[in-house]
N, C-alpha and C positions, 0 to 999 in steps of 0.2 A: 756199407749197410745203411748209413743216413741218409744217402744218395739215393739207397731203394725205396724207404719209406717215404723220403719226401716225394719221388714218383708217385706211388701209390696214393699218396694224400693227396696230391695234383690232381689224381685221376676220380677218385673218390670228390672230391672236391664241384670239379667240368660236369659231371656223371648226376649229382645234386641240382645243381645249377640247370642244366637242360631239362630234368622232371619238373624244377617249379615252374621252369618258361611256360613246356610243353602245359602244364597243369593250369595255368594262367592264360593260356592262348587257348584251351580245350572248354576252359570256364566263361570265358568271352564270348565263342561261338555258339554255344550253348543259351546264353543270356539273347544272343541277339537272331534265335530262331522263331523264337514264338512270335514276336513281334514283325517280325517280316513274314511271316506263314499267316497272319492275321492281314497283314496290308496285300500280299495276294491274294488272298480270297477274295478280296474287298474289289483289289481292282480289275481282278479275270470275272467278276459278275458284271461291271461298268464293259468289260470290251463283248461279253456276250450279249449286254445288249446290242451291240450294230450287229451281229446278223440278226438281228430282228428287226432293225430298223432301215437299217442302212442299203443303198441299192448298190446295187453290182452284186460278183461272188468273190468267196477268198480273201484276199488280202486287201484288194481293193474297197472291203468293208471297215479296213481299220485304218489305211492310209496311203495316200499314191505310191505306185511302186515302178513308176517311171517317169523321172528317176525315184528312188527311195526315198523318205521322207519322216520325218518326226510327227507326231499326233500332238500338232498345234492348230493356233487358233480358233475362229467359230467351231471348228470340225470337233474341237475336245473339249467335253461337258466338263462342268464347274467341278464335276465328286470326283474325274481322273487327273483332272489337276491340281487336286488337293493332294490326290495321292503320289502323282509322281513328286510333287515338293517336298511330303514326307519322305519319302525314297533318298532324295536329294541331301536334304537336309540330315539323314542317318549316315551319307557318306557312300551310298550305293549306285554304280556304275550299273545301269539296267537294257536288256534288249528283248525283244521278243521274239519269237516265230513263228510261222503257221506250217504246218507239216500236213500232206492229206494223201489220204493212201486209197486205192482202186486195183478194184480185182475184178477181172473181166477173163468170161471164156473164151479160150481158142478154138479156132473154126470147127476141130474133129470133135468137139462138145465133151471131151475127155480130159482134157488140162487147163488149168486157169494161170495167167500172167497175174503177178500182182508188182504195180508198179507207186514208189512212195515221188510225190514230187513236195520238193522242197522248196518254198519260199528264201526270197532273199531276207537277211534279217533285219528288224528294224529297230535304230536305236528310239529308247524312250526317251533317258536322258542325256546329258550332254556327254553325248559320245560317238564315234563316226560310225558308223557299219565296217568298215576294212578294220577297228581294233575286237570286233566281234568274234568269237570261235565260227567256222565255218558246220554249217547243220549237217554234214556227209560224217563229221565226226563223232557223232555221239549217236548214230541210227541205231546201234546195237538197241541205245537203253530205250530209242523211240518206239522199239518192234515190241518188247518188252512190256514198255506203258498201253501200246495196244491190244495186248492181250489182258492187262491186268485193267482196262476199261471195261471189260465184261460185266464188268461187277464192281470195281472201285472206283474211284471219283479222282485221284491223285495220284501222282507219283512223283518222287524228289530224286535226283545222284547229282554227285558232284564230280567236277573233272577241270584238275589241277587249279585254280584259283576261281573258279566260276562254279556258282552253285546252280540247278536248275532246278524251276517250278514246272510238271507237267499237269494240263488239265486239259480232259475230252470236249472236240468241240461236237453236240450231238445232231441227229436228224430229231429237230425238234416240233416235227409234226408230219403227216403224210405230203405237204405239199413240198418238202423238202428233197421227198423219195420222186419227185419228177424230174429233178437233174441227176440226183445220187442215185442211179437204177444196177450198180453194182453189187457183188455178193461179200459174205462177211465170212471170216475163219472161225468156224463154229469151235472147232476141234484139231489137235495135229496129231497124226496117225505115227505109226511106225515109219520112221527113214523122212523122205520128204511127201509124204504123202499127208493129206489134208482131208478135212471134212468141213464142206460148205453147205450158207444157204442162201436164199436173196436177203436182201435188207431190208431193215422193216424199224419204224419209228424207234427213236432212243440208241440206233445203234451210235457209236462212236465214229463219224465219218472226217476225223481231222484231230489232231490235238495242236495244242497250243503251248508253246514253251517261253519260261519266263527266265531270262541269263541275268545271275548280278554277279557281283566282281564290286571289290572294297577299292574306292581311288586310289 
């Protein structure tokens, strides 16, 4: 009988002990969202400046990608390297992506191919691209984020120790619609059926995702 109880208090005991962790580690993540949901804003406004500045298209606005390449030197402004220090200096393991998706019709003018090409990722800070999640992994929440760009500005999920920042990269004016001449998913029908239309300034023709991970 003493045998039983002292079981049961064991267990009562482990049982306590995992709430306050789980309670302490749930009150930490919490404490340390706002403040990183603040430093991405800050610094997905810094990278949306090069497509407006920067020549080439793609990723090649934010940093060579042959090979892959960190956003150093002249090439990164004084307010992104404030920022990735902050990042650093909170302990955060950070990378990026660029994701861009094209929808184009097939010859019988009846069905549309929609094709997402993925960027290779790129670390910010010190960290290599091969310990990076590969971006094939998480397209669910990417397809997702693209529809919820219609109208919102954000999107977050997480997936196993890596948190993800998404934000729309836009056609930020008509002369942008001279390369981007593809169509947009206005609507999804019944089964796999869709409703499109052409594209037209402000649509979301790329998002950008932002990986951290705690060293």
């Amino acid at each position: 009988m003493k045998k039983t109880k002292y079981i049961v208090c064991l267990i009562w005991i482990l049982l306590l002990g995992f709430l306050i962790s789980s309670h302490i580690s749930f009150a930490q993540k919490k404490s340390n969202e706002k403040p990183l949901l603040e430093l991405v804003n800050k610094f997905d406004t810094e990278i949306h400046k090069r497509f407006l500045m920067k020549p080439g298209v793609g990723m090649w606005r934010i940093a060579p990608i042959n090979p892959i390449a960190h956003i150093e030197g002249t090439d990164r402004s004084l307010e992104e390297g404030k920022l990735l220090e902050s990042f650093n200096d909170q302990g955060w393991q950070m990378g990026l992506y660029l994701i861009g998706r094209k929808i184009t019709e097939k010859s019988d003018g009846k069905k549309f191919a929609i094709a997402y090409h993925i960027n290779k990722p790129l670390p910010l800070t010190n960290l290599s691209a091969s310990k990076m999640p590969a971006g094939k992994g998480f397209m669910r929440e990417i397809k997702v984020a693209f529809d919820k760009f219609k109208t919102d500005e954000s999107y977050e999920f997480e997936r196993g120790k890596w948190s993800y920042f998404v934000r729309p990269v836009r056609a930020m004016s008509e002369s942008c619609l001279q390369c981007h001449k593809d169509y947009v998913i206005e609507e999804k029908l019944a089964g796999k059926i869709y409703k499109f239309r052409t594209r037209k300034a402000s649509d979301a023709i790329g998002v950008l995702v932002y990986a951290f991970s705690k060293k």
